[in-house]
C-alpha positions as CSV (number, residue, x, y, z in Angstrom):
1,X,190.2,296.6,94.5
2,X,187.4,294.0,93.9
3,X,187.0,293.7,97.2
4,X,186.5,297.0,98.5
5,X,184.0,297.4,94.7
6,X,181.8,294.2,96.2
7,X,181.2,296.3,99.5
8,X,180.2,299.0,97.8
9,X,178.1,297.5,95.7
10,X,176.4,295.5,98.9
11,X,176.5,298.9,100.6
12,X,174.4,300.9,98.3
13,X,171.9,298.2,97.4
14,X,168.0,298.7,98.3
15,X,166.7,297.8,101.6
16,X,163.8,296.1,101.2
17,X,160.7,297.8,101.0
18,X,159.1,298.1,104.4
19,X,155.8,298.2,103.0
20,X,156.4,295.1,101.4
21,X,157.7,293.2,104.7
22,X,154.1,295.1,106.2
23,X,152.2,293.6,103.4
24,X,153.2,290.0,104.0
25,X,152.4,290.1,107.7
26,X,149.0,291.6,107.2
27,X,145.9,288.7,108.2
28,X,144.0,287.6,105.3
29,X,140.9,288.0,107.7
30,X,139.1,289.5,111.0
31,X,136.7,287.7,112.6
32,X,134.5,289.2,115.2
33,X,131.9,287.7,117.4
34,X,128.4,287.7,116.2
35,X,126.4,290.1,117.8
36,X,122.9,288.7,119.1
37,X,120.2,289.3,122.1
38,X,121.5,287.7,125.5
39,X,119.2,285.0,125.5
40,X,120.9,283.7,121.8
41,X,124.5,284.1,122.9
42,X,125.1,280.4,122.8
43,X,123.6,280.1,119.4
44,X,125.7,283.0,118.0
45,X,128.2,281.6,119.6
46,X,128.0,278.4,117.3
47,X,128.0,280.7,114.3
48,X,131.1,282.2,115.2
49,X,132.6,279.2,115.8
50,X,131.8,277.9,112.4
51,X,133.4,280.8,110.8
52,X,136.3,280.0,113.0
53,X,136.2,276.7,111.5
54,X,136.0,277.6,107.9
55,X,138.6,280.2,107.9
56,X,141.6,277.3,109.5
57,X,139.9,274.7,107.1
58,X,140.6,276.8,104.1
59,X,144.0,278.1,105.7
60,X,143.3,281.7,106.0
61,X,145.4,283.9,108.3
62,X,142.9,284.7,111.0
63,X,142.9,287.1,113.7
64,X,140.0,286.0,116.0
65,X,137.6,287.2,118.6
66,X,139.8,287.2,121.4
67,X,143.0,288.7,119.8
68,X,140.6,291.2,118.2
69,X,139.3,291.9,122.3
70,X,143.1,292.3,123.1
71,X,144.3,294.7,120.7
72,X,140.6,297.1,121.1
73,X,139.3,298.2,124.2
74,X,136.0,296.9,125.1
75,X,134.2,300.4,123.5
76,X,135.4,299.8,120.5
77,X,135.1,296.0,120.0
78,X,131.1,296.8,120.6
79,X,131.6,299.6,118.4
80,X,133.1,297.1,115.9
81,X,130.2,294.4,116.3
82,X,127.6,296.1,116.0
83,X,129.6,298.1,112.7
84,X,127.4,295.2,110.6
85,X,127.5,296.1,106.6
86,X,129.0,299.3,107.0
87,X,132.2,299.2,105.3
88,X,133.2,302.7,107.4
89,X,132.1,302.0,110.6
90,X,134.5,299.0,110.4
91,X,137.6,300.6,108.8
92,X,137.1,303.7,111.7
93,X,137.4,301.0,114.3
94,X,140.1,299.2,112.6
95,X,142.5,302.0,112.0
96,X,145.8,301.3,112.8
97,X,145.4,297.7,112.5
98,X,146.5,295.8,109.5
99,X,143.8,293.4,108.0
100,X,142.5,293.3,105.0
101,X,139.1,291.6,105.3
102,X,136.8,291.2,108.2
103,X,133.9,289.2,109.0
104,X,130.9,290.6,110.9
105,X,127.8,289.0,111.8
106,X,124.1,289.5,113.8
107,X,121.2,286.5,114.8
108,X,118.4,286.7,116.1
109,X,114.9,285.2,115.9
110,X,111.2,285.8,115.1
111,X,108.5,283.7,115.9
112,X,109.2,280.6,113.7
113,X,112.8,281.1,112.2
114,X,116.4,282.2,113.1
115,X,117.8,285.0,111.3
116,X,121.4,285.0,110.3
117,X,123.0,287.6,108.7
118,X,127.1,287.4,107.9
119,X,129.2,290.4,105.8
120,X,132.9,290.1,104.9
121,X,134.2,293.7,104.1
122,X,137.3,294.4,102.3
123,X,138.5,297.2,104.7
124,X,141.2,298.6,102.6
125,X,138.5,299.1,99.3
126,X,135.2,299.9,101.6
127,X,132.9,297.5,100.3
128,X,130.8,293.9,101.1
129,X,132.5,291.3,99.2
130,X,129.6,288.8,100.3
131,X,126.7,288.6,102.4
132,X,124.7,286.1,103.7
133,X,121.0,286.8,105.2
134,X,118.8,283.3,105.6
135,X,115.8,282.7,107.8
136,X,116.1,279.5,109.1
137,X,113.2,277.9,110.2
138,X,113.4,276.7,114.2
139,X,111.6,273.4,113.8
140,X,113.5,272.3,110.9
141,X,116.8,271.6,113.0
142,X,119.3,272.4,110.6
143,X,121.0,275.5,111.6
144,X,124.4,274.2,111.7
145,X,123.9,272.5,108.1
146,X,122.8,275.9,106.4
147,X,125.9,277.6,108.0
148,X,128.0,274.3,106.7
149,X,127.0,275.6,103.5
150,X,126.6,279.0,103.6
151,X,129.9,280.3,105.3
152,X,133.0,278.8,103.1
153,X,131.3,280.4,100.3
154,X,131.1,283.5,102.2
155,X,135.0,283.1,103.3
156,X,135.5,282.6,99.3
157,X,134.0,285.8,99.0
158,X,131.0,284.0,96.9
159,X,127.6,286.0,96.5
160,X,125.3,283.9,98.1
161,X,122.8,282.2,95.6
162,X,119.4,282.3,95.0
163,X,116.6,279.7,94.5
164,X,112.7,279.9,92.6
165,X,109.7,279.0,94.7
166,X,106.8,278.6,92.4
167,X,103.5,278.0,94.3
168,X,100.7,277.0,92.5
169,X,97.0,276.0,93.8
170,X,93.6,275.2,92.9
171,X,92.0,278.6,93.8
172,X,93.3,281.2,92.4
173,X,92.8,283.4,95.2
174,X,94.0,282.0,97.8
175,X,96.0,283.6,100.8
176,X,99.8,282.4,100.6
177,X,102.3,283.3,103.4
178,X,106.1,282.2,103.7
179,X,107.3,281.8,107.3
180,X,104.4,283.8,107.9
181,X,104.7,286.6,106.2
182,X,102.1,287.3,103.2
183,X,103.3,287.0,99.9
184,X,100.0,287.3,97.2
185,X,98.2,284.7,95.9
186,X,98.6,281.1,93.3
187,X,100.2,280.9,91.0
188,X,103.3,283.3,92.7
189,X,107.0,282.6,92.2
190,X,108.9,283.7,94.9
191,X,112.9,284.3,94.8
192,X,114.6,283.0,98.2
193,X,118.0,282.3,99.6
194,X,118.3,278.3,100.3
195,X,116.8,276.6,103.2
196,X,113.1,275.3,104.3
197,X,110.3,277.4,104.1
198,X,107.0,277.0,105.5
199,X,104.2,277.4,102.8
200,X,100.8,278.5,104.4
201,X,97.9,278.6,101.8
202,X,94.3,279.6,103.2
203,X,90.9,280.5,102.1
204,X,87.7,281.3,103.5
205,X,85.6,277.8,103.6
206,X,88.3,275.7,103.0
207,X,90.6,273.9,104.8
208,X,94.2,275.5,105.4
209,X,97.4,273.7,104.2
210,X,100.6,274.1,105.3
211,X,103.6,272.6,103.9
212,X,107.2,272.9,104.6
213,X,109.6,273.3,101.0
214,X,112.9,273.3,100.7
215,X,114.6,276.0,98.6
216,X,118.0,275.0,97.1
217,X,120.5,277.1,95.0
218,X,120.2,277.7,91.5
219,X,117.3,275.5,91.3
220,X,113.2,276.0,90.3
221,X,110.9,274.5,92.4
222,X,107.4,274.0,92.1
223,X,104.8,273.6,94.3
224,X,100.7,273.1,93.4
225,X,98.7,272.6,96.7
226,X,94.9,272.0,96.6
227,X,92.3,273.0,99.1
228,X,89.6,270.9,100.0
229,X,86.5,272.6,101.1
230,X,85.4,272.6,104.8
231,X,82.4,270.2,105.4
232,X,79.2,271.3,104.7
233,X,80.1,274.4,103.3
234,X,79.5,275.2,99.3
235,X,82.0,277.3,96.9
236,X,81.2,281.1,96.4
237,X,81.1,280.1,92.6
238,X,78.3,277.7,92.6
239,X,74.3,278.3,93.1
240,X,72.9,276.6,95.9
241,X,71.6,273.3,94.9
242,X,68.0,272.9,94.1
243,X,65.5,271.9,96.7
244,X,64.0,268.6,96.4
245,X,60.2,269.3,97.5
246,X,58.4,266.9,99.1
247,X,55.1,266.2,97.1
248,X,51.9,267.3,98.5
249,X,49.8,264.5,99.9
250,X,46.6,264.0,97.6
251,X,44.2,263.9,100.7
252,X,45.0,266.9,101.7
253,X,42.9,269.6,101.2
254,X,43.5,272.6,99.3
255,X,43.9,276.0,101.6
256,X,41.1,277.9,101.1
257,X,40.0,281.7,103.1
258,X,38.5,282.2,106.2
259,X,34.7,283.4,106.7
260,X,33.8,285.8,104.3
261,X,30.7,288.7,105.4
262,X,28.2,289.7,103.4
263,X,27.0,293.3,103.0
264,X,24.2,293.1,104.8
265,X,26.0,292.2,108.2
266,X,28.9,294.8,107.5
267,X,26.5,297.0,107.4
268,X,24.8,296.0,110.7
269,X,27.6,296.1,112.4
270,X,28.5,299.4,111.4
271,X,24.9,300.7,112.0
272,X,25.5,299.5,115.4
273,X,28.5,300.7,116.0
274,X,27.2,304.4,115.4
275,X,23.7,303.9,116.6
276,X,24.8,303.1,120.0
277,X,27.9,305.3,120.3
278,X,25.4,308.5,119.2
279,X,22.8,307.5,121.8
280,X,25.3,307.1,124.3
281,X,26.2,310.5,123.8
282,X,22.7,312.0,123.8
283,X,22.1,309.6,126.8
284,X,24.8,311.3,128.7
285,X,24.5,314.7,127.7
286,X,20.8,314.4,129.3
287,X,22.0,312.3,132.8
288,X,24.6,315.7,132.9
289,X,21.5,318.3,132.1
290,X,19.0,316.7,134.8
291,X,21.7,316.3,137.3
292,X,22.5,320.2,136.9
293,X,18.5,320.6,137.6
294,X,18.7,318.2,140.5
295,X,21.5,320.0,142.1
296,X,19.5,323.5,142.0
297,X,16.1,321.9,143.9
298,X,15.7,323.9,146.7
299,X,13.7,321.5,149.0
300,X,12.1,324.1,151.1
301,X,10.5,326.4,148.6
302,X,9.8,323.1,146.3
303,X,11.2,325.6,143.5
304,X,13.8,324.4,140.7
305,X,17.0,327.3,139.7
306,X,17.2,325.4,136.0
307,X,14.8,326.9,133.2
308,X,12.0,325.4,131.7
309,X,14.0,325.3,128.3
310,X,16.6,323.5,130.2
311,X,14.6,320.8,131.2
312,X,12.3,320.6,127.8
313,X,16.0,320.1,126.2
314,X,17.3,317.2,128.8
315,X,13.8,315.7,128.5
316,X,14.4,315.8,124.6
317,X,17.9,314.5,124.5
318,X,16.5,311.7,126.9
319,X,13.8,310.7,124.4
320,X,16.6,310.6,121.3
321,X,19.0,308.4,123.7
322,X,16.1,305.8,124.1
323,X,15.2,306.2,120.6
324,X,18.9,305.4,119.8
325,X,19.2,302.7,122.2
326,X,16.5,300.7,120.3
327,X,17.8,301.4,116.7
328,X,21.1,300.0,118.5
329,X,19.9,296.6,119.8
330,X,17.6,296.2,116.5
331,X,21.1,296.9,114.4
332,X,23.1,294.5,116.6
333,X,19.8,291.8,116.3
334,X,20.2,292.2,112.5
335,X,24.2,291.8,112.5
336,X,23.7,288.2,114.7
337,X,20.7,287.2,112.0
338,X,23.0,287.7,109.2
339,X,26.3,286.7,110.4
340,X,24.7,283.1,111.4
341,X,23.5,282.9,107.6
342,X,26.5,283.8,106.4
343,X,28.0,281.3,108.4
344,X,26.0,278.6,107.7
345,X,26.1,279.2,104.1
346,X,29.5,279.1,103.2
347,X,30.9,276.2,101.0
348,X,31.6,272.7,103.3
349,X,35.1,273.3,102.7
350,X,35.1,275.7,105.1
351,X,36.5,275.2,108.2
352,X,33.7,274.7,110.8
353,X,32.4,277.9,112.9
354,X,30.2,276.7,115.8
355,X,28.0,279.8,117.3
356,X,26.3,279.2,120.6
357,X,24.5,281.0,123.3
358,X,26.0,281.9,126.6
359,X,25.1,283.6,130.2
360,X,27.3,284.7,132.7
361,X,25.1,286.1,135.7
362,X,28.0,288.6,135.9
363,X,28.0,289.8,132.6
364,X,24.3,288.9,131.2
365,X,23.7,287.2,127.8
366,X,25.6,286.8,124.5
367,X,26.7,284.6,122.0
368,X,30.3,282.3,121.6
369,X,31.9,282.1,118.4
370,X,34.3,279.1,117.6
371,X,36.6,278.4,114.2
372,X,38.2,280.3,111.6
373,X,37.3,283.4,110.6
């Protein structure tokens, strides 16, 4: 009777829980290969090898890359990688499967720094647990030490922590870029994940500074560079220095003007001026009036077609040119006169003016000027 009760009792007892069992079985993590441009598969590569690394050194069940290739088809594992911090995306691709988190990842570059950015998602809640999004700069060399640090914490599910950059500088405005990207200008704190940054600080006239800085975790760091002026350039904020001049020397004599006219030969000169321009005129309104009585001669009657009035008016107009003509060369004589007098009788400080006669058989008589006028 006993017996037949211990059967019974065996008989009717729960199974265990299947979703239990399940629950057991399920990988603590996913990783899947870091998605990147072809030319940086080999550097991805080395970041999905580290994470590889941390998972087994911290004893995680870990379905890798190439299980993960095996159980998707090729769609959906590039579906999956390029999924990055989208919590649904990766679930979507994942149905079916059981893990709980999964690690994704993209590199790539700019012109001075690698970019890495890592997400573990907790498929089963729909959310980043950790992230981890660094610029590492190319000529600093240390890749492989950043993802050293960064990646067990990621595993661990630790938020990534943040360090202070304070940059500081003698001119206030100054032009400061990190990894070459503008910032503002001194002083500027500046929060960053850890690594090395390259500190550019510039200014017109000065000479540019560039500095590399490492950022570390929890930790303010301070920076003050100083800018040294280009040679031979001056500051904005200061007036030009004052010219020494050069004394004068005290044999030199002082500047004084050039010839100066009197009235009497400005007015000669304008009296001849008009005296010969109006008996030009009168002189060639007559050559015009006897050549019109010149043309109408008719040689065989000895008789003239022009009137008498015509030719009493070229005859007069004749008489006013000469009259003209003589006022003209008696205004010019009078300009000479008085221009050698005022020439001669300004002060001995004046600069020398030599006046001399001169013939050209060409061009008849005159008179050559020489000095300052």
């Amino acid at each position: 009777m006993l017996l037949v009760s211990l059967l019974a009792l065996v008989a009717t007892a729960p199974a265990p829980a299947k979703g239990a069992a399940a629950t057991s079985a399920v990988p603590d993590l996913a990783i899947v290969d870091v998605e990147s441009p072809d030319m940086l598969m080999g550097l991805a590569g080395q970041v999905t090898r580290s994470l590889v690394a941390a998972a087994a050194a911290q004893k995680l069940t870990t379905i890798g890359p190439d299980e993960l290739r095996k159980s998707l088809d090729e769609r959906q594992y590039e579906t999956l990688r390029k999924c990055g911090d989208k919590p649904a995306c990766v679930a979507q691709v994942l149905e079916g499967h059981a893990v709980n988190r999964v690690v994704l990842g993209q590199f790539s570059r700019d012109e001075k720094n690698y970019l890495v950015r890592l997400w573990l998602i907790d498929v089963k809640n729909l959310k980043v647990v950790a992230d981890v999004d660094r610029a590492v700069l190319i000529a600093a060399r240390r890749l492989q030490k950043d993802l050293d640090e960064a990646v067990p914490r990621l595993l661990r599910g630790e938020r990534e922590a943040r360090g202070t950059l304070v940059i500081e500088s003698n001119l206030a405005d100054a032009q400061i870029s990190v990894n070459g990207e503008f910032v503002g200008t001194p002083p500027q704190s500046i929060v960053r994940r850890p690594g090395k940054y390259e500190i550019k600080l510039e200014r017109r006239k000065y000479l540019s500074v560039t500095r590399l800085v490492n950022v570390e975790a929890e930790r303010e760091v301070h920076e003050r560079i100083v800018l040294l002026l280009k040679p031979g350039e001056i500051p904005d904020d200061q007036e030009m220095p004052a010219l020494v001049k050069k004394p004068a020397s005290p044999a030199a004599p002082a500047s004084t003007p050039g010839l100066v006219l009197s009235p009497g030969t400005w007015i000669s000169i304008v009296a001849t001026a008009a005296a010969g321009g109006t008996s030009l005129y009168f002189g060639l309104t007559a050559r015009s009036q006897e050549k019109a009585l010149l043309d109408g001669y008719d040689a065989t009657t000895h008789v003239y077609q022009g009137t008498r009035a015509q030719a009493l008016s070229a005859q007069q107009n004749a008489l006013v040119a000469n009259v003209l003509f003589g006022v003209t060369g008696a205004a010019f004589v009078s300009a000479v006169i008085f221009f050698i007098h005022d020439v001669v009788s300004q002060p001995v400080s004046q600069p020398a003016v030599t006046v001399a006669p001169a013939f050209d058989p060409a061009r008849g008589a005159g008179l050559v000027l020489e000095g300052h006028f």
